[in-house]
N, C-alpha and C positions, 0 to 999 in steps of 0.2 A: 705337779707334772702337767704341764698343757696337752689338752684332745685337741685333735683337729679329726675335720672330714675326709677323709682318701679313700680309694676304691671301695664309694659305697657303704661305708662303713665307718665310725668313730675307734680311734686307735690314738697310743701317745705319738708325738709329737714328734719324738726318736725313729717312728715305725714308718714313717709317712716318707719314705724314700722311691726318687727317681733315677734310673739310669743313666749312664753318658750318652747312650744312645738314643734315648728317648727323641721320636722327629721333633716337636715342635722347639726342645732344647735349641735344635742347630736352626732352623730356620725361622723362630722366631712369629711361630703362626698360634702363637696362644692369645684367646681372647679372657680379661678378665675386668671383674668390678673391684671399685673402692666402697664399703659401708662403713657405716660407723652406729654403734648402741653408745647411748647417753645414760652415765650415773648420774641419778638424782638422788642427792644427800638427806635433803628433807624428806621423802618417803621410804626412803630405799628401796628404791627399783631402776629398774634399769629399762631403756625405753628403745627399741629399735626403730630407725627410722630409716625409711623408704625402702622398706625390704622387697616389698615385690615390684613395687621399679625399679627397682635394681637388675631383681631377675629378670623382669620384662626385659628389658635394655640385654643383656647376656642372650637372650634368646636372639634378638633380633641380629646380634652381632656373632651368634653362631651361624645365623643362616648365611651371612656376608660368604661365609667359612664352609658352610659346606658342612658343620658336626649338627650333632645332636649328641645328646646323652639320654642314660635311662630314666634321671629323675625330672619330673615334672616341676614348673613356677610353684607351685603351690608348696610342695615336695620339699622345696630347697628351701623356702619361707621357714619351714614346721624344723628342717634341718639347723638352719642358721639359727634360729631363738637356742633352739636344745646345745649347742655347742657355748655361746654364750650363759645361758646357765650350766648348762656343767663343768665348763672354766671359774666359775664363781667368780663373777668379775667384781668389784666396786671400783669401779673408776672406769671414766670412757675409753672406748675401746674402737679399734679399725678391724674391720674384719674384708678379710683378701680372698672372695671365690678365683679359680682361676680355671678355665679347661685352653686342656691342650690334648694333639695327637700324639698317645700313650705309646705307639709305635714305635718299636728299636728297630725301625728302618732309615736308611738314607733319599733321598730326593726329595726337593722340593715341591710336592702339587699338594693339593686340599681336596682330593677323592682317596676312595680305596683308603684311609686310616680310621680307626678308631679313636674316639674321645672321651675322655673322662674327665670329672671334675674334681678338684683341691677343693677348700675351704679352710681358710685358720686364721683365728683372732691375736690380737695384741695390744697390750694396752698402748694410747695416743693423746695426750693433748693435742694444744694447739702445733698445728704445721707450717704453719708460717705464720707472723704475729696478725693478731684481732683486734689489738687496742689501740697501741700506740701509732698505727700506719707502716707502710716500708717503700721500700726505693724499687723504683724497674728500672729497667733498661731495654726500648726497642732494640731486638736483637736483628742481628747481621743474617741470623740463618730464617730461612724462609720454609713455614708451614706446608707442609705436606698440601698436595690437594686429592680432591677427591678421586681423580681419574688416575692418581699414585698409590698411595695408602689411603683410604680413606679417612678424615680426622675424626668422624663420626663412629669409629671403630674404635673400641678398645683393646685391639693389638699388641700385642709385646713388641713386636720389632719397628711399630712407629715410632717408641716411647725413646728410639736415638735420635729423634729429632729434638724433641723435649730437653734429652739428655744434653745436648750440643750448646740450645741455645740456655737452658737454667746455669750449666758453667761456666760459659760465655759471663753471665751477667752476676756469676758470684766473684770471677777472674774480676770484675771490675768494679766490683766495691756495692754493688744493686746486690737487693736478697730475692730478686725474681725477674725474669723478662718476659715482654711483649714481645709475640712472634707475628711477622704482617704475612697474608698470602700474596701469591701471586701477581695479584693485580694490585700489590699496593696497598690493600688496605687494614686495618687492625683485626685481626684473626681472633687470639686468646691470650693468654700467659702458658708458661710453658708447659702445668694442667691445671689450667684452670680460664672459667670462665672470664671474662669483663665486661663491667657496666662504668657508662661517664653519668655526669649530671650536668645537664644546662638547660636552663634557663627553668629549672623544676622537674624537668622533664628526664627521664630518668633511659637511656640508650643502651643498646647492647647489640652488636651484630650479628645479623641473620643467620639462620644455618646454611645456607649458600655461600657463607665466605671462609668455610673449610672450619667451623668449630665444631668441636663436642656437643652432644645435643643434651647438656647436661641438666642433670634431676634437679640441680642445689639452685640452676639458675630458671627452671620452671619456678623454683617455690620463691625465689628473690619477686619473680615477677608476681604472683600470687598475693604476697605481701603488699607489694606497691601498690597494686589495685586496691586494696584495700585499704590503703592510704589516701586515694584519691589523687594518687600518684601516675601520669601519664607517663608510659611505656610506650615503647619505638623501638622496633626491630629494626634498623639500615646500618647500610656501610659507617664506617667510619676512618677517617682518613688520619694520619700519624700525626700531623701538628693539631689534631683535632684535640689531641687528649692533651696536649700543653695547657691550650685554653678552657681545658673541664672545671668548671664548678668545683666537680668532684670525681674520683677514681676510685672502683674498688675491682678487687679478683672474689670468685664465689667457686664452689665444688665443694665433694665432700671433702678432704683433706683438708683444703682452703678454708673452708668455712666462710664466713664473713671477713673478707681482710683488707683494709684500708690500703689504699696507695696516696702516698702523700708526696712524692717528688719523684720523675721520671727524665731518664737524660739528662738530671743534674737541674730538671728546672720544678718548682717547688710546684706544687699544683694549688690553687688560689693561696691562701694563706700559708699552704705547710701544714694544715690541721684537719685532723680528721672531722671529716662535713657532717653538717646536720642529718641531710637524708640517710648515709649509710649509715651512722649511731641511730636513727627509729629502726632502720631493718635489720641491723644486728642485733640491737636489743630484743626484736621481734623471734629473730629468729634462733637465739639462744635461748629463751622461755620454753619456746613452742618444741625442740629436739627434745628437751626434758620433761617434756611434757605436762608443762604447768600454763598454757595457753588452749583453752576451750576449744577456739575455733580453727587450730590446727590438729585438733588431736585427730584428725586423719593421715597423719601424715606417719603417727608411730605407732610402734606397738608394746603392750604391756610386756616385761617379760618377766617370768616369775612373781 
């Protein structure tokens, strides 16, 4: 029988119920994280990775919001390990905090409700493939900006923009799409980060052009550097990624995932590139926690 976390408290999985009423249900004003704990076979444990940026990030996207709740970053850190071992997990797993206004009232504003947080694990491999590479499609629907929804917000009711353009690009034979902003230029995938490669040099755009200001792609960069890999934060423009070296998506779902043809046009060879295979390699060591110099990044569990 799976635990989850609900009002404050660990309860089965069954018990963990919300009303039809509940505000955020209808308006769409819940803020929540993706994590993920890594089974490692050879020791047996289990490694949590980027727990309290995660919460960090949930905090800062509660203020967007207007909530608070009663438990503290730290709080939810000591919560989230204790749910994962007492699920007994072996095998990696996604874990979904989520807060929303617990209120069975009607209208849409972000004062005057109450907030509370969810939390519940599942096990997850791979969310889109890590090995072999996969197809996009720049899609037709155009990324939220920040003066709409903001992208940098973990929101519930952005995620129909996400929703639009990922169907969009499964309706047309692609297993994920690129979404451009505004002004034109390459944003993210439809959650997930993007990096190109040219000329060594390893790109990904600013958090000015409406993306996620994601954890998975702090740590891409963190690796490069330590590859001796020059990073570049700027725009990036759509026929830019035809002629990439190389294309990957990064997040936690994502993980490390190759794009190997977009728009039907193969991106250099068709073959997953040298430099994503170092930082994937890199970076599936380091989740499980058999890489030294990341081991800040997880934490023991059990």
């Amino acid at each position: 029988m799976a635990i989850v976390y609900f009002e404050n408290k660990f309860v089965p999985e069954e018990e963990a119920k919300i009303s039809i009423k509940t505000n955020s249900f209808h308006y769409g004003t819940a803020v929540f994280e993706g994590i993920r704990a890594y089974y490692n076979k050879e020791n047996d444990k289990m490694y949590g990775l980027f727990f309290k940026e995660h919460y960090e990030r949930l905090f800062k996207n509660m203020k967007i919001l207007n909530m608070s709740i009663e438990e503290t970053i730290d709080q939810l850190v000591d919560i989230t390990a204790q749910l994962v071992k007492v699920n007994n997990h072996k095998e990696d797993v996604y874990i979904r905090p989520i807060v929303y206004f617990s209120d069975l009232a009607i209208g849409p504003k972000l004062i005057g409700y109450t907030a509370k947080i969810a939390i519940y694990t599942l096990p997850l491999g791979d969310y889109i493939d890590t090995d072999k590479g996969i197809k996009a499609k720049v899609s037709s629907w155009t990324r939220l900006n920040d003066n709409m929804i903001p992208p940098r917000l973990k929101v519930t009711g952005a995620y129909v923009n996400s929703a639009m353009a990922k169907t969009e690009a499964l309706l047309a034979g692609a297993e994920e799409a690129i979404v451009l902003n505004k002004n034109g230029y390459v944003s993210e995938g439809s959650a997930e980060n993007i990096f190109i490669v040219r000329n060594g040099k390893l790109i990904t755009p600013p958090v000015s052009d409406d993306i996620l200001e994601g954890i998975t792609r702090y740590a891409v960069m963190e690796i490069a550097r330590d590859l001796n890999i020059p990073v570049v934060e700027r725009s990036i423009s759509r026929t830019e990624l035809y002629v990439a070296d190389e294309v990957f998506f990064c997040g936690t779902g994502a993980q490390i995932s190759p794009v190997i043809e977009i728009d039907g046009k193969p991106i250099a060879d068709g073959k997953v590139g040298k430099i994503t295979k170092m930082i994937k390699d890199i970076y599936f060591d380091a989740v499980r926690g058999k890489n030294d110099k990341y081991k800040h990044w997880v934490i023991e569990i059990g």
